[in-house]
C-alpha angles and dihedrals in degrees: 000000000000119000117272122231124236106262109246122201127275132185081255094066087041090068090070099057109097092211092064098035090104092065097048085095095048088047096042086051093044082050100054093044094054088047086055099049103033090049104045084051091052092053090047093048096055113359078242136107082244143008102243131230115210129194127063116337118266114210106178114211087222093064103043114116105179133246094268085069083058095041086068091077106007097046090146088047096050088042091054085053099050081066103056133083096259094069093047090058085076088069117020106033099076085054101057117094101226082063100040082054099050077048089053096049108049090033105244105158085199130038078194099050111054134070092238101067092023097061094069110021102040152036125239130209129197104221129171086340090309129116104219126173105239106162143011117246101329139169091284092060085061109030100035136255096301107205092111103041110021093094092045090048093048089047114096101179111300137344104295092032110119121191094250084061094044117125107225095235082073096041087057091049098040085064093043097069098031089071096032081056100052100284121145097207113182086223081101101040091199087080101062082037097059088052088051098053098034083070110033092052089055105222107196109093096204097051083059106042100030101030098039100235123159121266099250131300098304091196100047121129127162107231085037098059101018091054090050135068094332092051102112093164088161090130091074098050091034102246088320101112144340098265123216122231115273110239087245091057091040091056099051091039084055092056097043086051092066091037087057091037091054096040093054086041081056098050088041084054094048091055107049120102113184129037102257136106091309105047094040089041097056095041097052089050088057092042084056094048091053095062096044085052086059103048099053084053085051091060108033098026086215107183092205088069093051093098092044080061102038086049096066112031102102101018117128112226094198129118114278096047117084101124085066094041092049080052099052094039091053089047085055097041087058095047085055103060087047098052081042090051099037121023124109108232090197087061095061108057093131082082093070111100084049094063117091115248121246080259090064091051115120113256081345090159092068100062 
């Protein structure tokens, strides 16, 4: 089990404190009104619940609050967690020798003290103006360092408001300005996406070609791995049991899946300089990924698709041309949070014989 970070105070823990009681109205009603501004600016910006912000994900050390902070309210799903390999990393992954070696090669003293190995594989805490590891890949690696938007996401409209009483013009709101504020809500599925593929398609050239990592996670598909042992669906049955996907959700989380897939081969591809296993390795997963666009677009003619695959249709995926390759990976970055945020699932039931069965699932068996 990975070591537990000390809880820091929230506004949350605030509210029990008699002597600040007297202030709970005048913050409730601060509260309500930023959800009400910010979010109606937010809407208005983009016709979006956020303005998005493409490219590899960014967790300051400063902002991250630790899974114990989650565990308050989402106690089943942090417990699923604590089961799951991402949590083991904390512990194991400094002792195995494959990783020893990378270490060796590129000259890192430490897996758990540089930003190469830490980006992916840990989570890293600011405390007392130091940056110490304190978990594996956590809640926060996913959703986001919480510090700015944890006590607007657990607030569901004043202090004896629970979520079952929620309206749903707060709701709205709510998950407005958790993700305007850094969330990543998987309301929008392309933003848990974007963390898983940022990191299973390795994007750190030297890590690869000097170090002698792998690639990127050659197996790696979204409804396959994210359906299997790190699913921890309890919000839609309240607490009740850990829900499977619906086919209409599988089907669009499988798209974005290629769309996220092709956008992080893109930026891979962008950043390779010289022609050796990173840069071919990169540039044949996006090739790949190409064709599999194109051939759900084949089958279900989507037209939301329809940028993703403009983006990339004549663009060279060769050494010397990553100004064109980051373009056409934020083009598809931004098709993709729109199909996330728009697409009908139940329109697109001609994907279904490309979608892995739960068999296929990773680890399906311990769910």
């Amino acid at each position: 089990m990975p070591r537990r970070m000390s809880r820091r105070s929230s506004v949350l823990e605030h509210d029990a404190n008699p002597s600040l009681r007297a202030f709970a109205p005048l913050r409730e009603s601060l509260l309500a009104l930023t959800m009400t501004i910010t979010g109606a600016l937010v809407v208005c910006r983009c016709g979006l619940a956020q303005e998005p912000v493409f490219g590899p994900p960014v967790h300051d050390p400063a902002k991250i609050v630790g899974s114990d902070q989650c565990a308050k309210c989402h106690d089943k799903e942090v417990q699923r967690w604590m089961r799951t390999p991402h949590v083991a990393t904390f512990d194991t992954l400094h002792r195995t020798p494959a990783a020893k070696e990378i270490a060796d090669r590129l000259g890192l003293p430490s897996i758990k003290r540089n930003d190469t190995c830490v980006q992916c594989h840990y989570t890293r805490q600011q405390q007392n103006g130091r940056l110490r590891v304190v978990e594996g890949v956590s809640c926060e690696s996913c959703h986001g360092a919480a510090a700015d938007w944890l006590n607007f996401h657990a607030d569901y409209g004043g202090e004896n408001v629970t979520r079952q009483m929620e309206t749903s013009d707060h709701h709205r709101q709510r998950i407005e300005l958790s993700i305007a504020r850094g969330m990543n809500n998987p309301h929008n599925v392309y933003l848990i996406a974007k963390q898983c593929y940022n990191c299973h398609t390795v994007p750190n050239e030297r890590l690869v070609n000097v170090g002698g990592h792998v690639a990127g996670s050659a197996s790696f598909e979204l409804v396959a791995w994210s359906q299997g042992i790190v699913r921890h669906n309890y919000l839609r049955t309240d607490g009740a049991a850990n829900a499977q996907g619906t086919p209409a959700q599988l089907r669009v989380l499988y798209v974005v899946g290629v769309l996220a897939d092709l956008e992080y081969s893109l930026r891979a591809s962008a950043a390779a300089t010289e022609k050796a296993t990173f840069g071919v390795t990169s540039a044949q997963r996006a090739a790949r990924m190409k064709q599999r666009l194109h051939e759900i677009q084949r089958l279900v003619n989507e037209p939301l698709l329809a940028p993703a695959i403009e983006a990339v249709s004549t663009v060279e995926l060769r050494l010397g041309n990553s100004a064109m390759l980051i373009e056409a990976a934020d083009k598809v970055a931004e098709a993709a949070y729109t199909f996330a945020d728009q697409a009908d699932g139940d329109r697109l039931t001609p994907l279904d014989p490309l979608l892995p069965r739960p068999e296929q699932y990773i680890n399906s068996r311990a769910n």
